[in-house]
PDB file with SEQRES, HELIX, SHEET and CRYST1 records, atoms N, CA, C and O in Angstrom:
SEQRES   1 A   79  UNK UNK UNK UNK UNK UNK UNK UNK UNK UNK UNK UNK UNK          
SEQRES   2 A   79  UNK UNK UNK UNK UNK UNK UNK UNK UNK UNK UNK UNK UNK          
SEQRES   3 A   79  UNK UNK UNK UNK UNK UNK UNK UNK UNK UNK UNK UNK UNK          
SEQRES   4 A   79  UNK UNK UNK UNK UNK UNK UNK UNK UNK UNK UNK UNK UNK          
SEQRES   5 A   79  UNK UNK UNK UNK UNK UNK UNK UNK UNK UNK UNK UNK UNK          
SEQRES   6 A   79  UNK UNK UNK UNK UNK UNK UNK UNK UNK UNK UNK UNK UNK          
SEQRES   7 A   79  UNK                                                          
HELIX    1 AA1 UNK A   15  UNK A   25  1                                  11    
HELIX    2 AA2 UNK A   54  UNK A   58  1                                   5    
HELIX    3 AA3 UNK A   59  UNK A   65  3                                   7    
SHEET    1 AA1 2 UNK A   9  UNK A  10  0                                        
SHEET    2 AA1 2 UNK A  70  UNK A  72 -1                                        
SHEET    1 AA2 4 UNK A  32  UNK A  33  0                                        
SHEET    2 AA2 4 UNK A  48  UNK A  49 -1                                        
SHEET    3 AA2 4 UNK A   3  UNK A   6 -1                                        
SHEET    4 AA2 4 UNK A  75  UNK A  77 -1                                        
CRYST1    1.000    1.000    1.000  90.00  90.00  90.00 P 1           1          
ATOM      1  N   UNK A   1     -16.760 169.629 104.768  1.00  0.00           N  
ATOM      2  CA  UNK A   1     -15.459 170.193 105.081  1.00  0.00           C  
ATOM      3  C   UNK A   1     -14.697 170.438 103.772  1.00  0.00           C  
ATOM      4  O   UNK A   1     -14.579 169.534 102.944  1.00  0.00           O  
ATOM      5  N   UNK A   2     -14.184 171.652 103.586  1.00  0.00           N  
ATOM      6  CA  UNK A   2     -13.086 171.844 102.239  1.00  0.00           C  
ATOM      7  C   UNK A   2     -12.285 170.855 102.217  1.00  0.00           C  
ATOM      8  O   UNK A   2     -11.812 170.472 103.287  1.00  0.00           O  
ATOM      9  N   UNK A   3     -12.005 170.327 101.230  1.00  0.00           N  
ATOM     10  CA  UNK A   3     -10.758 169.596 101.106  1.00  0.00           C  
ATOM     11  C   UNK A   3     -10.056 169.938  99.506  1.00  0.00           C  
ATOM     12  O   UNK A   3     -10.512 170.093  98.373  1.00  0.00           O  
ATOM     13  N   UNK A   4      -9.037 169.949  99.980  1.00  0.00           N  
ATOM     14  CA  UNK A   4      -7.987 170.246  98.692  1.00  0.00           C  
ATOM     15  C   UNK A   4      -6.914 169.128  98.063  1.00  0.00           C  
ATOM     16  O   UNK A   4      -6.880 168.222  98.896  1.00  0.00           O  
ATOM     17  N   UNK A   5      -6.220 168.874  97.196  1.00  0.00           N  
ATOM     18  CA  UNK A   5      -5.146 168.087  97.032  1.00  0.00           C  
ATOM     19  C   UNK A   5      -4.203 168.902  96.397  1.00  0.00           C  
ATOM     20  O   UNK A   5      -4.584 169.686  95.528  1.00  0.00           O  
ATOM     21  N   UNK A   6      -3.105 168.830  96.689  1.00  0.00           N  
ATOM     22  CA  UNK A   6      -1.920 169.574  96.899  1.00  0.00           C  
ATOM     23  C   UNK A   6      -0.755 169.113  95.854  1.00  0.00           C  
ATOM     24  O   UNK A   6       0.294 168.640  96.291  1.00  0.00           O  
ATOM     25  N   UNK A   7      -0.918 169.225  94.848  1.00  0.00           N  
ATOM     26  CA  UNK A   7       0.516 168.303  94.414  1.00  0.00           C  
ATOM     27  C   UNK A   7       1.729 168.605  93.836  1.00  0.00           C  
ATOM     28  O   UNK A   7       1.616 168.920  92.652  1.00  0.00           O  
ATOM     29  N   UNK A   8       3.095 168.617  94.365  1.00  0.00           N  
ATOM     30  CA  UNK A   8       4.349 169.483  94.262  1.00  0.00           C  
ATOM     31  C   UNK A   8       5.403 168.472  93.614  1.00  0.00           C  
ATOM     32  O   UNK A   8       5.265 167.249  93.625  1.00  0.00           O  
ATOM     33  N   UNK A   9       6.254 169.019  93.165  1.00  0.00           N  
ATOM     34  CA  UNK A   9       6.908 169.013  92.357  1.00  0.00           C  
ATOM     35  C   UNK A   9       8.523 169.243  92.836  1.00  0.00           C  
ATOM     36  O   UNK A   9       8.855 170.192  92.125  1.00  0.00           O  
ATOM     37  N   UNK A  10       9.462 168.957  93.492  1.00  0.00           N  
ATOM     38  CA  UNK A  10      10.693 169.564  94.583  1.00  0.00           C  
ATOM     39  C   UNK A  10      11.922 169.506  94.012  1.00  0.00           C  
ATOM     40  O   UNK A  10      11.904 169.014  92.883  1.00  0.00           O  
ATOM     41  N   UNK A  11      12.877 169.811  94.374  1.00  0.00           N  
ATOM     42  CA  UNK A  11      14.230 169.953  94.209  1.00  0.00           C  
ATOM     43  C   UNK A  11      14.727 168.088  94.033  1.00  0.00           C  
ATOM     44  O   UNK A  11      14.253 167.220  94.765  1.00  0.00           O  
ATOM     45  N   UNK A  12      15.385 167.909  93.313  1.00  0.00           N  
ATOM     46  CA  UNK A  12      15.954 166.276  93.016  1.00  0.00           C  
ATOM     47  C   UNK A  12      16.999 166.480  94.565  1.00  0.00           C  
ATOM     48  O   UNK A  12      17.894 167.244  94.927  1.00  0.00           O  
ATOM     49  N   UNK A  13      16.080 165.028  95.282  1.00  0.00           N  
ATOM     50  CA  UNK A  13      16.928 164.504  96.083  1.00  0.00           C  
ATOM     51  C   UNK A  13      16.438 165.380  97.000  1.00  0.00           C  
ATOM     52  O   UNK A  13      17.378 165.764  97.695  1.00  0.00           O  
ATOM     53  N   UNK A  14      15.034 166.060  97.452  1.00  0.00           N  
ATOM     54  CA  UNK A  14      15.141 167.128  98.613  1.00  0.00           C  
ATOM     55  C   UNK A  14      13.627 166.572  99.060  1.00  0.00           C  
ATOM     56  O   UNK A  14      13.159 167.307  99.929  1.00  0.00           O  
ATOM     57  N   UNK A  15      12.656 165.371  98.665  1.00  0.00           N  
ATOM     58  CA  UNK A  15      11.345 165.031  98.321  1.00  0.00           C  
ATOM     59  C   UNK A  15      11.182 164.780 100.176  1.00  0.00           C  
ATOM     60  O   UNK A  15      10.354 165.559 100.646  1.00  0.00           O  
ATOM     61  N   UNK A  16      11.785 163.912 101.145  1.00  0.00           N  
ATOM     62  CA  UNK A  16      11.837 163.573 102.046  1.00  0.00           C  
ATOM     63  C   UNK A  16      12.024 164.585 103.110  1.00  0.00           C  
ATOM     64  O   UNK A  16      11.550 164.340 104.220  1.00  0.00           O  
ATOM     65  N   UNK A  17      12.780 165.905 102.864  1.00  0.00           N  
ATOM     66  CA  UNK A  17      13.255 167.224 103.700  1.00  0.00           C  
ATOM     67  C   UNK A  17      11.893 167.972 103.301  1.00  0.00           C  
ATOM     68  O   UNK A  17      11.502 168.622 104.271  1.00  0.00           O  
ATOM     69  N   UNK A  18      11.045 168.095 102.199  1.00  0.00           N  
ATOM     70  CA  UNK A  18      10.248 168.690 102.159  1.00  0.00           C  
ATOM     71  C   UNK A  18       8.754 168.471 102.398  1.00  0.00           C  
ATOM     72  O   UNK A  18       7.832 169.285 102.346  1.00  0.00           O  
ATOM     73  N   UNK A  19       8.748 166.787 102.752  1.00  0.00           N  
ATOM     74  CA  UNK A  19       7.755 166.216 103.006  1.00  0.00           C  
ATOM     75  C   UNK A  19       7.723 166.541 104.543  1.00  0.00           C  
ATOM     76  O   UNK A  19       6.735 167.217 104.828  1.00  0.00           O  
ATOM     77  N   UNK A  20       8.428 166.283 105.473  1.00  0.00           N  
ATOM     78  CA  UNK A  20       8.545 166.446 106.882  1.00  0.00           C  
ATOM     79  C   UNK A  20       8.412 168.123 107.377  1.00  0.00           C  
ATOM     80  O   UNK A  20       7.832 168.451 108.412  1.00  0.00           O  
ATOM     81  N   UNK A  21       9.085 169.128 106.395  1.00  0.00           N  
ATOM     82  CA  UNK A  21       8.225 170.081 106.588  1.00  0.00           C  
ATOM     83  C   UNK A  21       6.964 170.223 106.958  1.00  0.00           C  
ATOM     84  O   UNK A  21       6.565 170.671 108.033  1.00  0.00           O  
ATOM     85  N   UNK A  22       6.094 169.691 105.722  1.00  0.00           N  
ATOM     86  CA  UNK A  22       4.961 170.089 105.770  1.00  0.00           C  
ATOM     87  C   UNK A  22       4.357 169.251 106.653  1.00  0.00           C  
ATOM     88  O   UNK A  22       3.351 169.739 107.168  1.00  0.00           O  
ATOM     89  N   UNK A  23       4.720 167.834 107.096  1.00  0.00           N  
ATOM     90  CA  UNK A  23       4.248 167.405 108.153  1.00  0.00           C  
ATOM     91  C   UNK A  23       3.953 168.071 109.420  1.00  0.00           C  
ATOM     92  O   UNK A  23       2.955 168.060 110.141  1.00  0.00           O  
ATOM     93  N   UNK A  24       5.467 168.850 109.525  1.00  0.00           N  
ATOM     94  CA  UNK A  24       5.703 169.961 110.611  1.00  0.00           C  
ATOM     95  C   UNK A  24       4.434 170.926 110.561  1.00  0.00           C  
ATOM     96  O   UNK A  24       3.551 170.751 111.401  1.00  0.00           O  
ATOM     97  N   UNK A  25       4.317 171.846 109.695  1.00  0.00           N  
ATOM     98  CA  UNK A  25       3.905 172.716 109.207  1.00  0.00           C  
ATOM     99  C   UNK A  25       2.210 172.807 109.406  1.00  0.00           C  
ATOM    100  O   UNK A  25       1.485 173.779 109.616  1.00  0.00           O  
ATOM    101  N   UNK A  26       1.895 171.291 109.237  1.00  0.00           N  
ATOM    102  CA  UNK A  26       0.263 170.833 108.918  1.00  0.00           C  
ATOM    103  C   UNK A  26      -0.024 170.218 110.561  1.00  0.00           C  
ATOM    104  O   UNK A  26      -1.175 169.912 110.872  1.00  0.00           O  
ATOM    105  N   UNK A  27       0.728 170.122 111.220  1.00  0.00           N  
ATOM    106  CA  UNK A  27       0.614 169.472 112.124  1.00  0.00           C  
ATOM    107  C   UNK A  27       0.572 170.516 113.525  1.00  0.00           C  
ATOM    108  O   UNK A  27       0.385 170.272 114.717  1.00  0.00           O  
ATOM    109  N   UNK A  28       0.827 171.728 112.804  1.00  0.00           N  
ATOM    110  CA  UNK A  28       0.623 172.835 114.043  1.00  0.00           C  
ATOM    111  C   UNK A  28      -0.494 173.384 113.897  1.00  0.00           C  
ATOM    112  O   UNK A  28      -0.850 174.208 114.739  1.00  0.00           O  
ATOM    113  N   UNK A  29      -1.396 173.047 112.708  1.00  0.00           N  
ATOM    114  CA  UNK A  29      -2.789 174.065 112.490  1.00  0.00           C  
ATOM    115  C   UNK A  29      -3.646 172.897 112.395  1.00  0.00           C  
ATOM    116  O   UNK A  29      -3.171 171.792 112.133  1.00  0.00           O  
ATOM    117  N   UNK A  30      -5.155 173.124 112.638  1.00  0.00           N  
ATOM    118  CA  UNK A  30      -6.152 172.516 113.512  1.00  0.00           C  
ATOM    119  C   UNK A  30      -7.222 171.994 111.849  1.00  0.00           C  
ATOM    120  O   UNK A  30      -8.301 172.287 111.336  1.00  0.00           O  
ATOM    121  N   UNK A  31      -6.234 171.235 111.623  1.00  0.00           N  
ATOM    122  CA  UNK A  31      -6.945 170.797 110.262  1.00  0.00           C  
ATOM    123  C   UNK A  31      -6.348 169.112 109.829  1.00  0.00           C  
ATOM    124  O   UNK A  31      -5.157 168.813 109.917  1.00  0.00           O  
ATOM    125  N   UNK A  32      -7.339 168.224 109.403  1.00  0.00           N  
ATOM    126  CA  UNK A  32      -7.137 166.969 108.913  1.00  0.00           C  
ATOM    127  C   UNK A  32      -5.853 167.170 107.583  1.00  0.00           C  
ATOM    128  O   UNK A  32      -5.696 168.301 107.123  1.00  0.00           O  
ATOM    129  N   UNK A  33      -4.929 165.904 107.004  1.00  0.00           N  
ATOM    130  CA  UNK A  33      -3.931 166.316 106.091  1.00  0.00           C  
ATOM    131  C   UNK A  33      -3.267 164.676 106.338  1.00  0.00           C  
ATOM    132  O   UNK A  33      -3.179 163.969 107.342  1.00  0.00           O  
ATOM    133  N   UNK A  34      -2.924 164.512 105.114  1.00  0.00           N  
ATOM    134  CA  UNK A  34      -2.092 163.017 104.126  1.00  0.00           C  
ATOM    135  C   UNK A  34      -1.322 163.583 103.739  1.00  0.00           C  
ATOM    136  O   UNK A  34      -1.630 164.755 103.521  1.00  0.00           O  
ATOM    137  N   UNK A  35      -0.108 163.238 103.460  1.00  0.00           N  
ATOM    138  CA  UNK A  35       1.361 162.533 102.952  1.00  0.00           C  
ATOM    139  C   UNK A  35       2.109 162.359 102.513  1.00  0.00           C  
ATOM    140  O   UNK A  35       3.162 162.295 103.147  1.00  0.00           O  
ATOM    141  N   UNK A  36       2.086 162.146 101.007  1.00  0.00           N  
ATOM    142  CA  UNK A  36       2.643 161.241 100.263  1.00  0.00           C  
ATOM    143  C   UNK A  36       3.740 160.869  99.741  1.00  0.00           C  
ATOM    144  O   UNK A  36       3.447 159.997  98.923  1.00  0.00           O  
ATOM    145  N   UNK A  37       4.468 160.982  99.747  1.00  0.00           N  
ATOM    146  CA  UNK A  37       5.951 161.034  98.419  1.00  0.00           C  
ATOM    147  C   UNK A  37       5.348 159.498  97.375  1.00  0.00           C  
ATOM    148  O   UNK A  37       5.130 158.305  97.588  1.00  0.00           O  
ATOM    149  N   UNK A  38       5.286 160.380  96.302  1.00  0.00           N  
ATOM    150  CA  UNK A  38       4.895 159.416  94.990  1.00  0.00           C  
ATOM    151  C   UNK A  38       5.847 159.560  93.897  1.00  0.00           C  
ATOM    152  O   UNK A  38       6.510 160.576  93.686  1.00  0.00           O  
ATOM    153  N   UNK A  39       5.874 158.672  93.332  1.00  0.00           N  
ATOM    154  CA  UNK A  39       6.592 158.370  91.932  1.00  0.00           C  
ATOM    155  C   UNK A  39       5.801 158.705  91.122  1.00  0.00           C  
ATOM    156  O   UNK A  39       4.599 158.464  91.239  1.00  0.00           O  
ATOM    157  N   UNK A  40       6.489 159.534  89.813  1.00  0.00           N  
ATOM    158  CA  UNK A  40       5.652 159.893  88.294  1.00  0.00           C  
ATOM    159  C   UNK A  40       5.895 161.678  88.157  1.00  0.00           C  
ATOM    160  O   UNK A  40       6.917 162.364  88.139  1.00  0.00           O  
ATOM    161  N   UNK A  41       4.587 161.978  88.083  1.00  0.00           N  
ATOM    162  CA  UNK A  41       5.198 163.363  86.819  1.00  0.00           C  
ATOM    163  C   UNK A  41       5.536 164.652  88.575  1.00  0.00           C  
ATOM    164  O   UNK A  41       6.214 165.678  88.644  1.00  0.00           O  
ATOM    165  N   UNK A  42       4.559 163.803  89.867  1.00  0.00           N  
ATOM    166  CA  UNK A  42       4.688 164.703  90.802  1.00  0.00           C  
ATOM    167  C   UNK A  42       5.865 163.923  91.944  1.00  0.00           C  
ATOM    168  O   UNK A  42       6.328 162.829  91.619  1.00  0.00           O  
ATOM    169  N   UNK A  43       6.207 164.449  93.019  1.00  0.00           N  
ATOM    170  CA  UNK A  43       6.717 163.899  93.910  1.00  0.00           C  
ATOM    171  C   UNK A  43       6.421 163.980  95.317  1.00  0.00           C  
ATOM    172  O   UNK A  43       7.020 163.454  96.255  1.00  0.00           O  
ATOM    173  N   UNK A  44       5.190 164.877  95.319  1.00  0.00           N  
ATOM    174  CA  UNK A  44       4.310 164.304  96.827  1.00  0.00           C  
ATOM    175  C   UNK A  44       2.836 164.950  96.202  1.00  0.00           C  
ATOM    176  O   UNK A  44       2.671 165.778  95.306  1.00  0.00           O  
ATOM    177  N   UNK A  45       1.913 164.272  96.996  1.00  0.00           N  
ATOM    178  CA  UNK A  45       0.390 164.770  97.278  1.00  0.00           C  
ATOM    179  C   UNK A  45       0.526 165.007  98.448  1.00  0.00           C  
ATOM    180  O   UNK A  45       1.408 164.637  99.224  1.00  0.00           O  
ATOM    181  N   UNK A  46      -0.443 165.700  98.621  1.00  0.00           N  
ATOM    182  CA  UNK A  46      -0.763 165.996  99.869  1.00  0.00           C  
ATOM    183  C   UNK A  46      -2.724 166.801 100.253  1.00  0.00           C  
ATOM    184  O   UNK A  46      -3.040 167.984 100.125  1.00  0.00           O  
ATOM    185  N   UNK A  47      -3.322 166.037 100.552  1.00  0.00           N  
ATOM    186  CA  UNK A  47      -4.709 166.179 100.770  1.00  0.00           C  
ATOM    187  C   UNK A  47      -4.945 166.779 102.163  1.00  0.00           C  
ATOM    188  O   UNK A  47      -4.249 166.271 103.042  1.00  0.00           O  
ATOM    189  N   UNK A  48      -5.659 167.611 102.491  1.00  0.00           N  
ATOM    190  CA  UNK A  48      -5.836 168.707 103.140  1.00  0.00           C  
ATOM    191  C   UNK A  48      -7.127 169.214 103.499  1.00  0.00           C  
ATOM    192  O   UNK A  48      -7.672 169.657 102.488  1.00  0.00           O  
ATOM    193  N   UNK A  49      -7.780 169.321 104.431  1.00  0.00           N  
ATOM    194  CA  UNK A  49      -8.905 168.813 105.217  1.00  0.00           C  
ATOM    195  C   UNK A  49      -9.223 169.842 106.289  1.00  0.00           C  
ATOM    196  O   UNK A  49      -8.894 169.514 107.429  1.00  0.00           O  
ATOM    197  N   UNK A  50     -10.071 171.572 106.061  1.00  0.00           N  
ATOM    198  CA  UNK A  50      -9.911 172.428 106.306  1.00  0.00           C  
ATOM    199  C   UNK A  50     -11.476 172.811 107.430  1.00  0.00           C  
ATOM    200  O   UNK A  50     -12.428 172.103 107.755  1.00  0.00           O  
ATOM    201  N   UNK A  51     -11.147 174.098 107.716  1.00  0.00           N  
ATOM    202  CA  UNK A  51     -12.685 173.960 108.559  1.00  0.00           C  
ATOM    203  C   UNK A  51     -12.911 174.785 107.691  1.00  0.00           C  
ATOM    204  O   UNK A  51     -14.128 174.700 107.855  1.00  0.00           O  
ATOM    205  N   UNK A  52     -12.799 175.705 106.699  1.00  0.00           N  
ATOM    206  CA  UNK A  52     -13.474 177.026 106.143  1.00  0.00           C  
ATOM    207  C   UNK A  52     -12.481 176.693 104.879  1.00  0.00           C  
ATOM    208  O   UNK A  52     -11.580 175.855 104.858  1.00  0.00           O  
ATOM    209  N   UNK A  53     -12.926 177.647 103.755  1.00  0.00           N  
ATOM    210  CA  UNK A  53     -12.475 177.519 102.180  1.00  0.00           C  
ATOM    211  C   UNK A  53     -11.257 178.431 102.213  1.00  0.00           C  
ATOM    212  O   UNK A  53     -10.243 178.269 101.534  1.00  0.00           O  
ATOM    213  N   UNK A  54     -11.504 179.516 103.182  1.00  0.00           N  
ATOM    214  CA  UNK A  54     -10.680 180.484 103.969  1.00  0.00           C  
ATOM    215  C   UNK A  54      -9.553 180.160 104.541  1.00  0.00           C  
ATOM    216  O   UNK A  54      -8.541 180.815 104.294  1.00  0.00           O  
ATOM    217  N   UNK A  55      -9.525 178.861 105.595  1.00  0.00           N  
ATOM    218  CA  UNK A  55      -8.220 178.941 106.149  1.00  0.00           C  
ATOM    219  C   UNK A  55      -7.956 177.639 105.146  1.00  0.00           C  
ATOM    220  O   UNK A  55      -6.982 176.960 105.471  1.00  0.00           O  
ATOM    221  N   UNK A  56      -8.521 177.303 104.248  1.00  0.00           N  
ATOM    222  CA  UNK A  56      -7.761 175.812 103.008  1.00  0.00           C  
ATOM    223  C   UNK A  56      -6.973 176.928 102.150  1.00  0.00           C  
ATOM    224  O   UNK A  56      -5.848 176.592 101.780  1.00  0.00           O  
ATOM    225  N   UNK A  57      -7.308 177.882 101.882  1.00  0.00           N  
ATOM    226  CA  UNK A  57      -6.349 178.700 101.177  1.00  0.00           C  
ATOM    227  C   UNK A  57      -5.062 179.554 101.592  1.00  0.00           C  
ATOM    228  O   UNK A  57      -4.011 179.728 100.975  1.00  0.00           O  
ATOM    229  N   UNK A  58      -5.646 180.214 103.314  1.00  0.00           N  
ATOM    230  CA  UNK A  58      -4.781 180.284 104.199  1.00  0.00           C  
ATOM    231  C   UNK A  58      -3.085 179.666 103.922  1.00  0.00           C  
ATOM    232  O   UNK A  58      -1.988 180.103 103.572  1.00  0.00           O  
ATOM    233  N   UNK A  59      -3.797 178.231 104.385  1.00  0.00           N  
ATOM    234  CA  UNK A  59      -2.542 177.207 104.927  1.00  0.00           C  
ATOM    235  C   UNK A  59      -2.042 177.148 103.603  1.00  0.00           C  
ATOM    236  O   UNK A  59      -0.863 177.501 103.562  1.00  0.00           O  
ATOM    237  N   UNK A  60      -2.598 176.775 102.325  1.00  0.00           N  
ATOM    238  CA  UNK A  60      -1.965 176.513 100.671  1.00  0.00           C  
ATOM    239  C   UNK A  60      -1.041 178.144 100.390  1.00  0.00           C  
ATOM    240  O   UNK A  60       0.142 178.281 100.080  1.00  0.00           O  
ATOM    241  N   UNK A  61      -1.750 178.867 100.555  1.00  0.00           N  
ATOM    242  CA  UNK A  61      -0.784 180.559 100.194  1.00  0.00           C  
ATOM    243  C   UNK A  61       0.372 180.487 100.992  1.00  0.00           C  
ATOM    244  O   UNK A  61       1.537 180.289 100.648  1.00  0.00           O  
ATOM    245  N   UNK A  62      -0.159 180.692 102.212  1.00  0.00           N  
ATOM    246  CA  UNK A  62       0.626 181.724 103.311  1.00  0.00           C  
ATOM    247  C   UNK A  62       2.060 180.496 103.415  1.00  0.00           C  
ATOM    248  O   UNK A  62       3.233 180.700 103.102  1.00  0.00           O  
ATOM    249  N   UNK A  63       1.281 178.929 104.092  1.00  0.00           N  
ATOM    250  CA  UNK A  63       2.342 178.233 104.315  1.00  0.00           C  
ATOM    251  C   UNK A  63       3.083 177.373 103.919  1.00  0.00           C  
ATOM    252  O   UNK A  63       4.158 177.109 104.456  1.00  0.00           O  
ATOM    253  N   UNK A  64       2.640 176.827 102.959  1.00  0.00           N  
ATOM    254  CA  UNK A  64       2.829 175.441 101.958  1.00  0.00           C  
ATOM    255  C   UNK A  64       3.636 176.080 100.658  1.00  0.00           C  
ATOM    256  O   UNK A  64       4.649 175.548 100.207  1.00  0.00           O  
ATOM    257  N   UNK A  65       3.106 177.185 100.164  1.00  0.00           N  
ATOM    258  CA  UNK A  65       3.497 177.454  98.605  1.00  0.00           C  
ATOM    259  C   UNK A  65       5.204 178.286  98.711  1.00  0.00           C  
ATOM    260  O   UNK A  65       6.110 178.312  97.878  1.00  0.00           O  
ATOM    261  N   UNK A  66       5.116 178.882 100.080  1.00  0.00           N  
ATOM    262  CA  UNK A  66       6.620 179.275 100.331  1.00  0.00           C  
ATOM    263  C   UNK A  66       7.652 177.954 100.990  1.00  0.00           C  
ATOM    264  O   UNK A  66       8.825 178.305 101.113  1.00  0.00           O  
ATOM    265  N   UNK A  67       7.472 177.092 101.245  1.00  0.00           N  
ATOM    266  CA  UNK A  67       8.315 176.158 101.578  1.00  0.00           C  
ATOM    267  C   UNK A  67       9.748 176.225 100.677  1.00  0.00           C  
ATOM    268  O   UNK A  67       9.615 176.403  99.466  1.00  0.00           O  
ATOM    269  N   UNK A  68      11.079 176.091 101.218  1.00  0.00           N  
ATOM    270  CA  UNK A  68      12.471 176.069 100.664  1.00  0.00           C  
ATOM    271  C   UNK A  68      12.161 174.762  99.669  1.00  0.00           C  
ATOM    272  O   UNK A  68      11.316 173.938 100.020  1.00  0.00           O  
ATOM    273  N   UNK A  69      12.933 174.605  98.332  1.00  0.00           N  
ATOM    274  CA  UNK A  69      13.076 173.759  97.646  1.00  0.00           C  
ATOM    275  C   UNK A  69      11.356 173.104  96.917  1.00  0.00           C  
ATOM    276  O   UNK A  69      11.332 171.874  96.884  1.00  0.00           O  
ATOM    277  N   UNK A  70      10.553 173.527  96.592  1.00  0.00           N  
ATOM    278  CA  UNK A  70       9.428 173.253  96.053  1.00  0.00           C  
ATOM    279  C   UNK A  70       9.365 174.142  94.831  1.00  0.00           C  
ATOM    280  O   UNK A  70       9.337 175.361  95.004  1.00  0.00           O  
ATOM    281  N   UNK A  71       9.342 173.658  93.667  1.00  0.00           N  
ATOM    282  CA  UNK A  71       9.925 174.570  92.357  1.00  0.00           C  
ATOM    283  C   UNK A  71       8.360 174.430  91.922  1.00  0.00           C  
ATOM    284  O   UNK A  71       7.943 175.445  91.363  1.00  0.00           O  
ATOM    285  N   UNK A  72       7.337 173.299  92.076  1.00  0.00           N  
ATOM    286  CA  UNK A  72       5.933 174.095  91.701  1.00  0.00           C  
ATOM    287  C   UNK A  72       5.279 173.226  92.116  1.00  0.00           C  
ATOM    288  O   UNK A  72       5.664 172.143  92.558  1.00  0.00           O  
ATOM    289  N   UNK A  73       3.979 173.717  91.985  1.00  0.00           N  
ATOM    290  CA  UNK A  73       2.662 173.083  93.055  1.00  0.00           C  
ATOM    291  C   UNK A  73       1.219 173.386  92.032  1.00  0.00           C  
ATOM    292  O   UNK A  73       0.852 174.213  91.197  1.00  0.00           O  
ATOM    293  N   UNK A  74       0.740 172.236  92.652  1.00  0.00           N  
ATOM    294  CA  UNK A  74      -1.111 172.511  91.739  1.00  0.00           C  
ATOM    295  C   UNK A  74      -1.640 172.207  92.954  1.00  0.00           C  
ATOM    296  O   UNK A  74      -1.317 171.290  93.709  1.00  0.00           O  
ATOM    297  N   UNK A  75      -2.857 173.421  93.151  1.00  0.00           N  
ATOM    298  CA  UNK A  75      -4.097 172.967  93.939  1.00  0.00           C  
ATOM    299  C   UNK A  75      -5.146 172.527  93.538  1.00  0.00           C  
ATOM    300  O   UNK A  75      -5.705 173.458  92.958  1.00  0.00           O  
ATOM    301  N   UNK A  76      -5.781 171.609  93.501  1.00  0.00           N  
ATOM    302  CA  UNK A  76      -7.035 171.062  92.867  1.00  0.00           C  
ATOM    303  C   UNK A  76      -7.747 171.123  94.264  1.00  0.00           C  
ATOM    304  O   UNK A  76      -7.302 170.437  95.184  1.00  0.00           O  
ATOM    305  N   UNK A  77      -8.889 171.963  94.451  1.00  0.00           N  
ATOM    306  CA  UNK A  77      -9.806 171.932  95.114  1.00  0.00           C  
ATOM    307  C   UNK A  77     -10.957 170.841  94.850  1.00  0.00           C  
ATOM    308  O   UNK A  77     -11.317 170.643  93.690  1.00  0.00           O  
ATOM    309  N   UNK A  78     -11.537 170.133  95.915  1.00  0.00           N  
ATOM    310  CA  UNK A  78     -12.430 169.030  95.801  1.00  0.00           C  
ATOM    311  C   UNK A  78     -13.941 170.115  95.453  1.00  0.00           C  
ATOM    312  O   UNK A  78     -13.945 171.270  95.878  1.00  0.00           O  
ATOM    313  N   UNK A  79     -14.957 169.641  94.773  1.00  0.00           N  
ATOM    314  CA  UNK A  79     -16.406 170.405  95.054  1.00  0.00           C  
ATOM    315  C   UNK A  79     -17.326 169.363  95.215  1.00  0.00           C  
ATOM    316  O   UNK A  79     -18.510 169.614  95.440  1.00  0.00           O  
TER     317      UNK A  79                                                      
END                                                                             
C-alpha cells in the first residue's frame, strides 16, 4: 500500500483548527491516516495510507496542500 508522511508547518496558534481539518478531510476518503501535532522545526505529521500512488497524490494535491492557514508542507513518500 502507498504510504506517505505529510509534514506541515501552520499559522502560530492555528496547529489544532488545522489538525481537525484534516481529520475531517481524511476521514471522508477510503484510506488509512495518523495525526499528529508535534513540537520542533514541524507542527503536525501526518502519515497516509493510500490504495494507489494515484489517489496518495490525489488526497496530498487536491486536498491537504490547499487547507486555510498551512504556510508549507513536505511530502516524503515511503518506497
Amino acid at each position: 500500500m502507498p504510504t506517505a508522511y505529510f509534514l506541515i508547518n501552520v499559522a502560530i496558534n492555528h496547529e489544532t483548527e488545522v489538525t481537525e481539518k484534516i481529520k475531517n478531510i481524511l476521514g471522508k476518503n477510503s484510506i488509512k491516516f495518523e495525526v499528529q501535532e508535534i513540537y520542533g522545526i514541524y507542527d503536525i505529521v501526518v502519515k497516509i495510507i493510500a490504495e494507489s500512488d494515484d489517489h496518495l497524490r490525489q488526497i496530498i494535491l487536491e486536498k491537504l496542500r490547499p487547507i486555510d492557514k498551512i504556510q508549507s508542507a513536505i511530502t516524503m513518500m515511503v518506497v
